[in-house]
N, C-alpha and C positions, 0 to 999 in steps of 0.2 A: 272207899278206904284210901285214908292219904298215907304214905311214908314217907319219913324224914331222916335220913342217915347222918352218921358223923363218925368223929375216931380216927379220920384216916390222916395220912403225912409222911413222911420224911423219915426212918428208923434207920439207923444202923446193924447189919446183920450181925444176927445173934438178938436182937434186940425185942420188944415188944410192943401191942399194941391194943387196945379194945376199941370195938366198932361198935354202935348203939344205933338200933333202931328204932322210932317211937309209929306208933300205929294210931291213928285218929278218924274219927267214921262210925263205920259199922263195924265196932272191936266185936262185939257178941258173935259177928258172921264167922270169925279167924279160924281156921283149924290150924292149917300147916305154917310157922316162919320159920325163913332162912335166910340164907347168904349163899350167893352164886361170887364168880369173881369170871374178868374179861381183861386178859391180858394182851399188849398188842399183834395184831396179827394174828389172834387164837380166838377160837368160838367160845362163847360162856360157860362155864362147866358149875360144878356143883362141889359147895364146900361142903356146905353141914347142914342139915335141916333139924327142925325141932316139932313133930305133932302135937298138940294137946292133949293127947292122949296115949301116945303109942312112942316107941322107942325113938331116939333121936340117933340120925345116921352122919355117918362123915363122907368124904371122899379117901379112898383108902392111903393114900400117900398123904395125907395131912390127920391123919390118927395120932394121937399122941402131943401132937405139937398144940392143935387148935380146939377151943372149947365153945361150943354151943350152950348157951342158957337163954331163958324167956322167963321174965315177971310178968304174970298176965293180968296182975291188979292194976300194970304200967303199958297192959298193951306194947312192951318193949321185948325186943329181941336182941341178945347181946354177941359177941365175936370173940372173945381172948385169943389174942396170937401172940404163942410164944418161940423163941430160938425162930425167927424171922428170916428167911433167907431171901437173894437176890431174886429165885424163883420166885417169890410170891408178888412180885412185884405188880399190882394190876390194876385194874377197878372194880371194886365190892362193891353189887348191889345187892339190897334187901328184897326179901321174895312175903308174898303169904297169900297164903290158897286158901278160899272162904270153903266153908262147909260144901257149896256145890259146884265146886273146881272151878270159881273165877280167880283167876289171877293179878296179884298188881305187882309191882315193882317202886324200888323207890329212884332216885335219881344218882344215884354212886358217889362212891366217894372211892378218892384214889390212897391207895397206898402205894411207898416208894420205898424201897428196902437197899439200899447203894453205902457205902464209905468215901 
């Protein structure tokens, strides 16, 4: 499975952004996509995931603000960020977990949230 991110840049807080994942491979394998984020000096953590099947979860302090969605006719996994703040400032990468918990990642894309 290869992933290819985009979306990310430069916002002004308050402001907003969509991050796009595309999935190319073995899509039939996919169960779980997401988006982790790594900000500097801080361990990766976990934004939002999306099952094929089962509930889609957040991180609880970005509830509200961030939208998880997946087209799985596009193997794509989407990001909406909105009211953007200097916290989020980091590098998003795309996650997906195949049916028998192999992992991949995609190669990040930075978001900058500054005035």
């Amino acid at each position: 499975v290869q992933l290819q991110a985009s979306g990310g840049g430069l916002v002004q807080p308050g402001g907003s952004l969509r991050l796009s994942c595309a999935s190319s491979g073995l899509i039939s394998s996919i169960n779980v996509m997401g988006w982790y984020r790594q900000a500097p000096g801080q361990q990766r953590e976990l934004v939002a995931v999306a099952p094929r099947y089962a509930s889609y979860r957040y991180a609880d302090s970005l509830k509200g603000r961030f939208t998880i969605s997946r087209d799985n006719a596009k193997s794509t996994v989407y990001l909406q960020m909105n009211s953007l703040e200097p916290e989020d400032t980091a590098v998003y990468y795309c996650n997906v977990r195949t049916w028998n918990n192999v992992e991949y990642w995609g190669q990040g894309t930075q978001v900058t949230v500054s005035s």
